[in-house]
PQR file of N, CA, C, O and H, with PARSE charges and radii, in Angstrom:
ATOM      1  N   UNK A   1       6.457   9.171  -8.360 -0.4000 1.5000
ATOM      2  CA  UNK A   1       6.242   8.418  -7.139 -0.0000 2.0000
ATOM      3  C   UNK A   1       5.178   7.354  -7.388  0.5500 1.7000
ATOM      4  O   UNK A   1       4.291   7.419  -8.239 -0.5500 1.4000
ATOM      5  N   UNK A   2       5.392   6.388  -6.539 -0.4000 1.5000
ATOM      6  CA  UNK A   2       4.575   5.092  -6.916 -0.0000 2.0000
ATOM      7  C   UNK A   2       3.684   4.841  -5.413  0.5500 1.7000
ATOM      8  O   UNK A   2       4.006   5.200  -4.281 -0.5500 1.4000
ATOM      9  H   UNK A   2       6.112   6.336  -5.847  0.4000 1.0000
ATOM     10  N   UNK A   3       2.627   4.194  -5.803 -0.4000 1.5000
ATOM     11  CA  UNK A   3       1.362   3.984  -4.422 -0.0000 2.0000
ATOM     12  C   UNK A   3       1.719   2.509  -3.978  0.5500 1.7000
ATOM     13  O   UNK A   3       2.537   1.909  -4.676 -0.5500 1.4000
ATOM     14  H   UNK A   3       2.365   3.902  -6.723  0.4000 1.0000
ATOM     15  N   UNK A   4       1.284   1.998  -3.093 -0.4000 1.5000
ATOM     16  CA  UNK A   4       1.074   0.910  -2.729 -0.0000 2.0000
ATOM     17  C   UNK A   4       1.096   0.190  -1.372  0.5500 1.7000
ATOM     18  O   UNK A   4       0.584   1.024  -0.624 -0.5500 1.4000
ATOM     19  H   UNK A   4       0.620   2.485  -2.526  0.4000 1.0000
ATOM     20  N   UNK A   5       1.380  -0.812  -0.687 -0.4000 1.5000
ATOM     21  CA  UNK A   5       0.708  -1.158   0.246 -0.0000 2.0000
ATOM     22  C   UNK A   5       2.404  -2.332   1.092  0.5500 1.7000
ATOM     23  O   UNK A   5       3.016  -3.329   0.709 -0.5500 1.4000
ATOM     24  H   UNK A   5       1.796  -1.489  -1.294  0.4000 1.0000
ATOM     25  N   UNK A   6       2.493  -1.424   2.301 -0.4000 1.5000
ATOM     26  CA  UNK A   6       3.375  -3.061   2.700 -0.0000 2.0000
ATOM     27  C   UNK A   6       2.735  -4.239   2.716  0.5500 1.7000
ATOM     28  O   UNK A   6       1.559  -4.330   3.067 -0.5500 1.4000
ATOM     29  H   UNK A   6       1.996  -0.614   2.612  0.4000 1.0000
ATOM     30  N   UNK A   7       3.552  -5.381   2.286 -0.4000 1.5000
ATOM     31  CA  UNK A   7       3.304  -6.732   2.183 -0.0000 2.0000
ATOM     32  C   UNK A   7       3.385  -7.549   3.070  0.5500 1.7000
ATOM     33  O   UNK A   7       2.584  -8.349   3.555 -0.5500 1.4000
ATOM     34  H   UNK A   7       4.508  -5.307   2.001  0.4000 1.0000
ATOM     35  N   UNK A   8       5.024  -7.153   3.369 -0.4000 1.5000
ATOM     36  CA  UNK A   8       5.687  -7.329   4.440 -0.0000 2.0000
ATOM     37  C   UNK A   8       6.892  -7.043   5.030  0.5500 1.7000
ATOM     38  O   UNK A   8       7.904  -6.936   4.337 -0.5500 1.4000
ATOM     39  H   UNK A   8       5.674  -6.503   2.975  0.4000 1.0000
ATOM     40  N   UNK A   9       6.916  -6.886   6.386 -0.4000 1.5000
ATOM     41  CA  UNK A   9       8.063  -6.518   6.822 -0.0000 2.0000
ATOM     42  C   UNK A   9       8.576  -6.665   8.332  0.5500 1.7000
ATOM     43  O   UNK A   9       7.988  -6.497   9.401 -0.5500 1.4000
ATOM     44  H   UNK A   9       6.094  -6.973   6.949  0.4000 1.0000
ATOM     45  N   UNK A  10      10.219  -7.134   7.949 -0.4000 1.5000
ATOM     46  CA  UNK A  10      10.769  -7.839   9.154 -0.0000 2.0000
ATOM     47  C   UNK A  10      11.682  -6.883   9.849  0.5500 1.7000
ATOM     48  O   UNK A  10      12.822  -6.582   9.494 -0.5500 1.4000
ATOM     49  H   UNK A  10      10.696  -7.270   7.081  0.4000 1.0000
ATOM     50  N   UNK A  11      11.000  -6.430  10.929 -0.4000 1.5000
ATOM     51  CA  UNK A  11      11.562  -5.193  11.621 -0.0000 2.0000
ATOM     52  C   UNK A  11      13.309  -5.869  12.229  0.5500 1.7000
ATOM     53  O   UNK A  11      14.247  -5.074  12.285 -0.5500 1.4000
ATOM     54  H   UNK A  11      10.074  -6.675  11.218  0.4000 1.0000
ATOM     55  N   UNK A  12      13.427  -6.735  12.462 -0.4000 1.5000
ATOM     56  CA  UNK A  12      14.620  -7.964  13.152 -0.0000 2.0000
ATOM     57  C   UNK A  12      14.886  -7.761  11.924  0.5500 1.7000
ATOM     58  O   UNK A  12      15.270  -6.593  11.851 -0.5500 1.4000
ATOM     59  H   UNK A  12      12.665  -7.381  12.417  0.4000 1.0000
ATOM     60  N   UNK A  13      14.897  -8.154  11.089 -0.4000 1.5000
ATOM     61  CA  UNK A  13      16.215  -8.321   9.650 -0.0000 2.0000
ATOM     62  C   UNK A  13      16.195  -7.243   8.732  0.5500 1.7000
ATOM     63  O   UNK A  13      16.844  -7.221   7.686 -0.5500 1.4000
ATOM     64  H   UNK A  13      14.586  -9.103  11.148  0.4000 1.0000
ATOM     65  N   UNK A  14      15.230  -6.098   9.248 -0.4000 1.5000
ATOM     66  CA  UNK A  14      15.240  -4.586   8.164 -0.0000 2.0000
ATOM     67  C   UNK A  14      14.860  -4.635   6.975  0.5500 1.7000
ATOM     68  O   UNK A  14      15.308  -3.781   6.209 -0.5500 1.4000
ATOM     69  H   UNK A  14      14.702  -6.115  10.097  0.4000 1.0000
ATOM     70  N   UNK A  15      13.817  -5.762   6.411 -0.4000 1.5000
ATOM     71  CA  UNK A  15      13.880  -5.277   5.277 -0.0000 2.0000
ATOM     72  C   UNK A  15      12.546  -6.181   4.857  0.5500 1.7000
ATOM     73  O   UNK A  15      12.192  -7.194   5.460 -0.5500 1.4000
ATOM     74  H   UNK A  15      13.454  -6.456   7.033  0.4000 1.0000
ATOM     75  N   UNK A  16      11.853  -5.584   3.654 -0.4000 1.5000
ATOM     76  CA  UNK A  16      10.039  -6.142   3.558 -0.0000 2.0000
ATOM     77  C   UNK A  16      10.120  -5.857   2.473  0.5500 1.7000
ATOM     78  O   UNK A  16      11.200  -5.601   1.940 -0.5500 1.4000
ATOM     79  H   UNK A  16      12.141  -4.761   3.165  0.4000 1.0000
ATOM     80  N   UNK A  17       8.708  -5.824   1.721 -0.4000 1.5000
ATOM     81  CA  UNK A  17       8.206  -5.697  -0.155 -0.0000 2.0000
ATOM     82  C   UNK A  17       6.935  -5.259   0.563  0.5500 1.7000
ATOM     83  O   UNK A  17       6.230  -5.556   1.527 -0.5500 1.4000
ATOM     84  H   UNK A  17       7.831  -6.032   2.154  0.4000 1.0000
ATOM     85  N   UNK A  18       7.064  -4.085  -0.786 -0.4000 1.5000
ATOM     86  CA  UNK A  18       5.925  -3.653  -0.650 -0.0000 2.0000
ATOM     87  C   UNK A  18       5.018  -3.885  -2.477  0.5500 1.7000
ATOM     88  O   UNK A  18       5.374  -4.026  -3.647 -0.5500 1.4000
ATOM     89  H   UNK A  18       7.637  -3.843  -1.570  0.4000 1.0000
ATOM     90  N   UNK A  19       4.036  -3.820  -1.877 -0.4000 1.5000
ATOM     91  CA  UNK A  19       2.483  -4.241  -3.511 -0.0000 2.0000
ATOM     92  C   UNK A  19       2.681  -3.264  -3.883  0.5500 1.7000
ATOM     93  O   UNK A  19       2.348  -2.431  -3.040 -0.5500 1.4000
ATOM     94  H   UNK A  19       3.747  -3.705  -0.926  0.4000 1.0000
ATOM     95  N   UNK A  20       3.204  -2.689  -5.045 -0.4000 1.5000
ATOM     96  CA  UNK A  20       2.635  -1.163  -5.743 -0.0000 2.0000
ATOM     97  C   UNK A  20       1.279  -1.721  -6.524  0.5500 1.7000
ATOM     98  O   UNK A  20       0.834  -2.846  -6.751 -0.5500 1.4000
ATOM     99  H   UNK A  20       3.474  -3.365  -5.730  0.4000 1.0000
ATOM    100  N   UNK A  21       0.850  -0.375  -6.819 -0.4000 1.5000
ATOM    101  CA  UNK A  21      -0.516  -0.697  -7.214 -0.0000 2.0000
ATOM    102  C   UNK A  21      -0.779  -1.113  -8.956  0.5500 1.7000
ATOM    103  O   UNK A  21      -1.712  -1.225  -9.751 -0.5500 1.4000
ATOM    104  H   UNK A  21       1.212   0.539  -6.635  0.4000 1.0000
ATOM    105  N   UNK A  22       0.979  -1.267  -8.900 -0.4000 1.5000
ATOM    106  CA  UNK A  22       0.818  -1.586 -10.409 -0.0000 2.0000
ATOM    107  C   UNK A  22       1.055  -2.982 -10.654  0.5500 1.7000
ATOM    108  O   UNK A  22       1.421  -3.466 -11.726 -0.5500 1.4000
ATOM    109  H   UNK A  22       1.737  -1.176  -8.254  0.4000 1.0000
ATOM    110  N   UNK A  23       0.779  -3.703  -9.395 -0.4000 1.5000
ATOM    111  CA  UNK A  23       0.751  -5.051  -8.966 -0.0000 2.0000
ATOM    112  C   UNK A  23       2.184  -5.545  -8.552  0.5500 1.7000
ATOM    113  O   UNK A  23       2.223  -6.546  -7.837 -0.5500 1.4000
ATOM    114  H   UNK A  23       0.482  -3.310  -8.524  0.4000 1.0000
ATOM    115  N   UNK A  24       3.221  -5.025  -8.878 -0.4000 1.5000
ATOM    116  CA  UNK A  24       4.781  -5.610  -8.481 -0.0000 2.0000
ATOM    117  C   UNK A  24       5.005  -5.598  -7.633  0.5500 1.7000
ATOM    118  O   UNK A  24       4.299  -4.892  -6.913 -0.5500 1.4000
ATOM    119  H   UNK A  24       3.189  -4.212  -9.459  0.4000 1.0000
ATOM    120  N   UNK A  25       6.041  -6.278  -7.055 -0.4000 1.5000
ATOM    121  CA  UNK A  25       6.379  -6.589  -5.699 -0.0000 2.0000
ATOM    122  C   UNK A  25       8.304  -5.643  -5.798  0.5500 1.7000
ATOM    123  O   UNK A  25       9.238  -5.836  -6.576 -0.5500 1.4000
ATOM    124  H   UNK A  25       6.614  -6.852  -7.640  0.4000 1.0000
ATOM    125  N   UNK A  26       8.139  -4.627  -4.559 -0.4000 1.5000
ATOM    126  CA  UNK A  26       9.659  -4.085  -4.515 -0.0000 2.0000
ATOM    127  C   UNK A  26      10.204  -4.484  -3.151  0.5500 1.7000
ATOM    128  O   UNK A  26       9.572  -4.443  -2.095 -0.5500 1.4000
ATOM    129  H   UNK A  26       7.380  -4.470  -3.927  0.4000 1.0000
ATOM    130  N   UNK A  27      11.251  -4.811  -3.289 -0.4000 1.5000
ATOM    131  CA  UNK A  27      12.350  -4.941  -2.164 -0.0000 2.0000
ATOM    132  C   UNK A  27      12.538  -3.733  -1.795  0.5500 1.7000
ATOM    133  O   UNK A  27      12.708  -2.766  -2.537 -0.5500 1.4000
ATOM    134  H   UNK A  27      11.765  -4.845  -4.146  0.4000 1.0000
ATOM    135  N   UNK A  28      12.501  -3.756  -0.066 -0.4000 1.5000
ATOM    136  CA  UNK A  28      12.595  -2.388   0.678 -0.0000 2.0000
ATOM    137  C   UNK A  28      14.196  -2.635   1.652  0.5500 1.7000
ATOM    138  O   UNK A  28      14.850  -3.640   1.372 -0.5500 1.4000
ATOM    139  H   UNK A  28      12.363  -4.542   0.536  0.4000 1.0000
ATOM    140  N   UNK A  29      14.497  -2.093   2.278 -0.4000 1.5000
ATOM    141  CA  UNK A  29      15.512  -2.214   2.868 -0.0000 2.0000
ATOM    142  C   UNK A  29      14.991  -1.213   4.185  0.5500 1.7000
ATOM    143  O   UNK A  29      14.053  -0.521   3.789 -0.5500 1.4000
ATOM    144  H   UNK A  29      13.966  -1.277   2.505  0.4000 1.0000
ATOM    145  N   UNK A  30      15.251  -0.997   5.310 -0.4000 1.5000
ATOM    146  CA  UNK A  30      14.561   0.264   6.133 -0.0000 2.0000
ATOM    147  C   UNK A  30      15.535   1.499   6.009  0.5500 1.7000
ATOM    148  O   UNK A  30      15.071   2.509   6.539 -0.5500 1.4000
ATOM    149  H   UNK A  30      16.013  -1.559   5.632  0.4000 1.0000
ATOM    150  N   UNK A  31      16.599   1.631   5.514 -0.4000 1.5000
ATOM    151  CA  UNK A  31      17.186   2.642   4.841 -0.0000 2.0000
ATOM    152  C   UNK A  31      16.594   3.299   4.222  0.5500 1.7000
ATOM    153  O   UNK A  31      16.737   4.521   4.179 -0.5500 1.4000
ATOM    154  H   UNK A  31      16.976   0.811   5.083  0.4000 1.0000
ATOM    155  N   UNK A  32      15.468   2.394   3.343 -0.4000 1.5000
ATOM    156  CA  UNK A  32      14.853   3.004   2.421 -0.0000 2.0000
ATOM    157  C   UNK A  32      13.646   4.277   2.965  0.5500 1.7000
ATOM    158  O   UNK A  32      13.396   5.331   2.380 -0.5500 1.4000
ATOM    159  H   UNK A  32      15.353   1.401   3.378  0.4000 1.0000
ATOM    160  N   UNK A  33      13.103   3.817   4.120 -0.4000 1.5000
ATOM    161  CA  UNK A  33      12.067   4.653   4.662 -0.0000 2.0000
ATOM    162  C   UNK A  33      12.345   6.097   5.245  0.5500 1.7000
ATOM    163  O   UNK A  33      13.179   6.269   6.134 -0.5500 1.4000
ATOM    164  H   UNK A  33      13.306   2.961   4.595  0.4000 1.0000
ATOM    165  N   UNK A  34      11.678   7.021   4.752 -0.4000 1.5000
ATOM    166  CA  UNK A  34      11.972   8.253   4.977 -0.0000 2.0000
ATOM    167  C   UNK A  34      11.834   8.838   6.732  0.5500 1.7000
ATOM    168  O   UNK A  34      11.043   8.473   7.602 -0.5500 1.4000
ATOM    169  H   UNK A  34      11.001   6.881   4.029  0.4000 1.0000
ATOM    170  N   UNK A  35      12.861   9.790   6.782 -0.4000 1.5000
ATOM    171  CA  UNK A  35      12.017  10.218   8.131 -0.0000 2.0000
ATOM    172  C   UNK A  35      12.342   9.471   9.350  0.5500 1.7000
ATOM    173  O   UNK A  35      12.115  10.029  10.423 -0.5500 1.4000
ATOM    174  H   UNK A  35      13.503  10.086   6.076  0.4000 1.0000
ATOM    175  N   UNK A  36      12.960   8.007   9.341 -0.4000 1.5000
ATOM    176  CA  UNK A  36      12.717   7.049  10.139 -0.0000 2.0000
ATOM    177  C   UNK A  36      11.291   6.958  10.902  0.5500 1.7000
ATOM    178  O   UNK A  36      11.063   7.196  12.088 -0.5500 1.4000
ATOM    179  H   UNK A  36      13.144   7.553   8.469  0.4000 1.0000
ATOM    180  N   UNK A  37      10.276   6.489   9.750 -0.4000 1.5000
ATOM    181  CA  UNK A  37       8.909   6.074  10.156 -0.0000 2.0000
ATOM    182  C   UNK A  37       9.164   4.190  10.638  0.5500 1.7000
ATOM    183  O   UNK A  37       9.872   3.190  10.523 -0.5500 1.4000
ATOM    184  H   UNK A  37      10.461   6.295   8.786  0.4000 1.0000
ATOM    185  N   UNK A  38       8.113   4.710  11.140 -0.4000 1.5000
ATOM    186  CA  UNK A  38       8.238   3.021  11.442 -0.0000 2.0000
ATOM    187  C   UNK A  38       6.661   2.106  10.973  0.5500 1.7000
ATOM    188  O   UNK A  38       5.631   2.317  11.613 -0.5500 1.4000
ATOM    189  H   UNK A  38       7.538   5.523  11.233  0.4000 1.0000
ATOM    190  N   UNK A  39       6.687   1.260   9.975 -0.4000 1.5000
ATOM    191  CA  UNK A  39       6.156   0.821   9.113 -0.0000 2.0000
ATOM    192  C   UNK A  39       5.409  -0.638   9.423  0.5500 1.7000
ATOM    193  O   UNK A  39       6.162  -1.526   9.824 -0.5500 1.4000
ATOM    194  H   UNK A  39       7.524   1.088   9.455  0.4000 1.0000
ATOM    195  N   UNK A  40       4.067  -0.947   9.281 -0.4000 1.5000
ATOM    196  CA  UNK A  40       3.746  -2.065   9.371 -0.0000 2.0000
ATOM    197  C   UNK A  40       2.946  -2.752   8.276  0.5500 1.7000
ATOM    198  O   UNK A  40       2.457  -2.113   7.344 -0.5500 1.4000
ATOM    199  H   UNK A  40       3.456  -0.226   8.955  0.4000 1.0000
ATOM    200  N   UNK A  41       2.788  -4.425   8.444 -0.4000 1.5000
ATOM    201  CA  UNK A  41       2.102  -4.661   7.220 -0.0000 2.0000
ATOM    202  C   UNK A  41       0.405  -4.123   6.894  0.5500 1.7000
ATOM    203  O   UNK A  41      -0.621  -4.123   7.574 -0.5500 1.4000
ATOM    204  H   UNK A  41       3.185  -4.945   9.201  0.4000 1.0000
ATOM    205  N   UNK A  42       0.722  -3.715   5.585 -0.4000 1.5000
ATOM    206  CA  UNK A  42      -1.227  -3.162   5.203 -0.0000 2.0000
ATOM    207  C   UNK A  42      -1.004  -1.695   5.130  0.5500 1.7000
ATOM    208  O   UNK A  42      -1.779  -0.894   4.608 -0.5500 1.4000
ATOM    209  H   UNK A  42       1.555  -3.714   5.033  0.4000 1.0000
ATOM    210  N   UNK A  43       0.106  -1.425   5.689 -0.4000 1.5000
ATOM    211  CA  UNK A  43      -0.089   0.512   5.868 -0.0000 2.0000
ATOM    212  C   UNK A  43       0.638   0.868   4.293  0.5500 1.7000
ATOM    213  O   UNK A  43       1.475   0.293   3.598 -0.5500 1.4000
ATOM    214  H   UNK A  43       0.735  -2.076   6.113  0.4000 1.0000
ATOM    215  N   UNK A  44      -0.126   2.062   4.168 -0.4000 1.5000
ATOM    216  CA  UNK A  44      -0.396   2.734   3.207 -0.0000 2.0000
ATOM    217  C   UNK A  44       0.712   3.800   2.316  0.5500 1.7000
ATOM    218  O   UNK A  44       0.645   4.982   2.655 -0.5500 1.4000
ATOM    219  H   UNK A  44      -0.806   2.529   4.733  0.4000 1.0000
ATOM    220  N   UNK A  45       1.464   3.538   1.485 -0.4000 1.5000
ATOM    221  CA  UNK A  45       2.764   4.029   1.140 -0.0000 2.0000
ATOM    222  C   UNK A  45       3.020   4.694  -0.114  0.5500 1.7000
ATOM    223  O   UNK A  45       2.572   4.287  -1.186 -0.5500 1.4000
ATOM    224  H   UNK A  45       1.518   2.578   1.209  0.4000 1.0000
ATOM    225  N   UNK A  46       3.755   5.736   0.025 -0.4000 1.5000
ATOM    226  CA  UNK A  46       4.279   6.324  -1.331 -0.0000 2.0000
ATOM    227  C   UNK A  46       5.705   5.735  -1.579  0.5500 1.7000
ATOM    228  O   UNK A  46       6.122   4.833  -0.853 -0.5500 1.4000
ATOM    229  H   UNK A  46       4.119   6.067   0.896  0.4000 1.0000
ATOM    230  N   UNK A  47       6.403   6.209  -2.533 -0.4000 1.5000
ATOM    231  CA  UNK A  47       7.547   5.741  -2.872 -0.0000 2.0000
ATOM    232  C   UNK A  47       8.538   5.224  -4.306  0.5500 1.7000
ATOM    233  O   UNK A  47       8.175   4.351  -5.094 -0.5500 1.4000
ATOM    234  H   UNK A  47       6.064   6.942  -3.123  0.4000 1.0000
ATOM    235  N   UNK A  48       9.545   5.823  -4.373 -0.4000 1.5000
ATOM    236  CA  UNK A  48      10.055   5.719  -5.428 -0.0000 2.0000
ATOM    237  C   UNK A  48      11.185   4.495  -6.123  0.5500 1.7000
ATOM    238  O   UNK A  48      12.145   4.030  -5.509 -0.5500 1.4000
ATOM    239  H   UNK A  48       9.839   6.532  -3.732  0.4000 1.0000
ATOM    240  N   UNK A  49      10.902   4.240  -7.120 -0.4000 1.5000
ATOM    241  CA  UNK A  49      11.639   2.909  -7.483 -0.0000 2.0000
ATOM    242  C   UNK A  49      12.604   2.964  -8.373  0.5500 1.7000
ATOM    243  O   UNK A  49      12.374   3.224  -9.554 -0.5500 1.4000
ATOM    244  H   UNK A  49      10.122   4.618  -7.619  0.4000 1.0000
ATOM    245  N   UNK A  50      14.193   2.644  -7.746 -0.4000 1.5000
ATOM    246  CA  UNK A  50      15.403   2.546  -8.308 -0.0000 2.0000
ATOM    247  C   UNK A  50      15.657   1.152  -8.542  0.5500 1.7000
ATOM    248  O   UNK A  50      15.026   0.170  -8.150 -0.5500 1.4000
ATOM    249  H   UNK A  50      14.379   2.432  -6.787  0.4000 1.0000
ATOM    250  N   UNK A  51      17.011   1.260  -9.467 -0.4000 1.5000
ATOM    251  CA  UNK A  51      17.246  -0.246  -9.882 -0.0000 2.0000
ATOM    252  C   UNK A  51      18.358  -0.330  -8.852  0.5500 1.7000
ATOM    253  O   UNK A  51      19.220   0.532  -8.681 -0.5500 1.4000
ATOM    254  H   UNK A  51      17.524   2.058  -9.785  0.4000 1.0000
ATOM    255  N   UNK A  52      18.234  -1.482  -8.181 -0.4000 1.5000
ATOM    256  CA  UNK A  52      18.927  -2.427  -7.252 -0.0000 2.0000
ATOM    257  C   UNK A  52      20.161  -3.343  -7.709  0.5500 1.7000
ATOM    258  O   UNK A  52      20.173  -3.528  -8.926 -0.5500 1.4000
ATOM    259  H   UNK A  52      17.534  -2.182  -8.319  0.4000 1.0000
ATOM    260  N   UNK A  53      21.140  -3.920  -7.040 -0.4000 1.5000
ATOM    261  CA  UNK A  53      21.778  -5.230  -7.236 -0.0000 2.0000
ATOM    262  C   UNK A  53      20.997  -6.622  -7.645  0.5500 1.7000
ATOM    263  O   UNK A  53      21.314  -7.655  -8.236 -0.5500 1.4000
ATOM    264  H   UNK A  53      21.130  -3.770  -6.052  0.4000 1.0000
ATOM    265  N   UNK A  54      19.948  -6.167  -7.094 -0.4000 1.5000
ATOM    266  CA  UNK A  54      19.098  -7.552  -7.345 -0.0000 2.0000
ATOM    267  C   UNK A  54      17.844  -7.524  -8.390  0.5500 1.7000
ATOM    268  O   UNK A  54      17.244  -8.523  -8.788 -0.5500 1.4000
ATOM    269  H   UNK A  54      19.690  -5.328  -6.614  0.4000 1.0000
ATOM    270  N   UNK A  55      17.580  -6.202  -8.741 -0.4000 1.5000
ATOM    271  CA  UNK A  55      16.028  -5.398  -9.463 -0.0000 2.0000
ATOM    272  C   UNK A  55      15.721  -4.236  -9.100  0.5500 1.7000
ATOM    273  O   UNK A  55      16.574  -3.429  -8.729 -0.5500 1.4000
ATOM    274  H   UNK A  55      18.067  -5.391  -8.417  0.4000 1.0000
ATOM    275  N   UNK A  56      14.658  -4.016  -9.143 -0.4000 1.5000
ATOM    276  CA  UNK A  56      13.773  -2.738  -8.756 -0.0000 2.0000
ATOM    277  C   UNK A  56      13.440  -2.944  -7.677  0.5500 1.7000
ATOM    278  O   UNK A  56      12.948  -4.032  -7.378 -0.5500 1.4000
ATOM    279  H   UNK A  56      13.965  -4.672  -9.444  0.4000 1.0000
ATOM    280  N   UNK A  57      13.677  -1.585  -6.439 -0.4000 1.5000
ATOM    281  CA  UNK A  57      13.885  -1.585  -5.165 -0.0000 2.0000
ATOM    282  C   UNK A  57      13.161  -0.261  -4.653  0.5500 1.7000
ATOM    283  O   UNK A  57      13.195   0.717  -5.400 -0.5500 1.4000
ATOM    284  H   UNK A  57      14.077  -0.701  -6.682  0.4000 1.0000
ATOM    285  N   UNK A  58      12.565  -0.175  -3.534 -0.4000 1.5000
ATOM    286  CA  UNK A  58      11.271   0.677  -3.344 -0.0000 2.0000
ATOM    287  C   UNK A  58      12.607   1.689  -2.360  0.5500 1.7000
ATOM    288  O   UNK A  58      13.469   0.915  -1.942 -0.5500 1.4000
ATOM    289  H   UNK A  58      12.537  -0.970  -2.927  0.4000 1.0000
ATOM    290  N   UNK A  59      12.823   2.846  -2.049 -0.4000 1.5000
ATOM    291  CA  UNK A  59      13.355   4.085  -1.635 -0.0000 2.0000
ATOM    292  C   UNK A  59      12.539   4.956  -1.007  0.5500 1.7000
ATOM    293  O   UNK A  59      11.337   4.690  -1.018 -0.5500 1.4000
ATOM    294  H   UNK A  59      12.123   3.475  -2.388  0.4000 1.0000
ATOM    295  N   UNK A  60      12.975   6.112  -0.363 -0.4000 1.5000
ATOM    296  CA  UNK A  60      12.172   7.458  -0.442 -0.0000 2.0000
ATOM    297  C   UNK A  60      10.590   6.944   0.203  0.5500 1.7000
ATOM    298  O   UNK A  60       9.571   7.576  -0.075 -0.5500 1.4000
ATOM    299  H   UNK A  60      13.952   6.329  -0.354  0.4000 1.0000
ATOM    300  N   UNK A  61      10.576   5.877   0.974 -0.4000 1.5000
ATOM    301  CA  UNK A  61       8.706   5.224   1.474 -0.0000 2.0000
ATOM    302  C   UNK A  61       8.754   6.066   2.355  0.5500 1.7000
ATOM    303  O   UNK A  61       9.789   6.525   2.837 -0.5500 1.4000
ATOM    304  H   UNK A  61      11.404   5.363   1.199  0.4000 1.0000
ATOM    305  N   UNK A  62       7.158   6.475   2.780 -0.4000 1.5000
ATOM    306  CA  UNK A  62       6.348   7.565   3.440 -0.0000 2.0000
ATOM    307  C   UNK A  62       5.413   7.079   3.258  0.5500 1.7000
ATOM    308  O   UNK A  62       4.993   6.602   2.204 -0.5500 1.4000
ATOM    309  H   UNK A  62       6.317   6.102   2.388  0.4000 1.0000
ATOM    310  N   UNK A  63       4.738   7.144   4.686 -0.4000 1.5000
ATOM    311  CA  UNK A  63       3.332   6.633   5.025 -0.0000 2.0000
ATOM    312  C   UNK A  63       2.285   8.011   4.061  0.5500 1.7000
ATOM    313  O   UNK A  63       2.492   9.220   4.162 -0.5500 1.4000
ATOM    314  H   UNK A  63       5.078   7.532   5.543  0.4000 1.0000
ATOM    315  N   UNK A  64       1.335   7.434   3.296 -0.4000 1.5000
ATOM    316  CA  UNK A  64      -0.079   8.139   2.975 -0.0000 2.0000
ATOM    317  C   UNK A  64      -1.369   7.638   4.109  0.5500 1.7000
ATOM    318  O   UNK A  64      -1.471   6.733   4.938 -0.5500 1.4000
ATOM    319  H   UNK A  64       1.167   6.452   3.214  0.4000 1.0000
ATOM    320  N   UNK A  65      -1.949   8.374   3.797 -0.4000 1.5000
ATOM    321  CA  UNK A  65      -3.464   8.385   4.290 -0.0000 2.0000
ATOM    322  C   UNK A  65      -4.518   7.520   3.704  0.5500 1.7000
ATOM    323  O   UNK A  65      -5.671   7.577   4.132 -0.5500 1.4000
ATOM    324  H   UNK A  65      -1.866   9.109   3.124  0.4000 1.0000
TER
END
């Protein structure tokens, strides 16, 4: 699992990047978010990274503390 931070995200078009802390930027989709949390920019995230149609794509997100 990977740390990092939403960047951003467009609740109207479903889908944001989040900062992992290993500096990259992942494409989220809100599919991707576990739980159906509901997510804003700056909040605090776990999450796992699959390869996409387009790259590496953030999955499995859950708010941390």
């Amino acid at each position: 699992m990977q740390k990092g931070k939403i960047k951003f995200y467009n609740k109207v078009r479903k889908f944001g990047f989040i900062t992992g802390d290993d500096g990259n930027d992942y494409f989220f989709h809100e599919t991707g978010l576990s739980h159906e949390i509901y997510v804003k920019d700056g909040d605090k995230v776990e999450f796992k990274v699959v390869k996409g149609d387009r790259g590496d794509k953030a999955v499995d997100i859950s708010l941390i503390d």
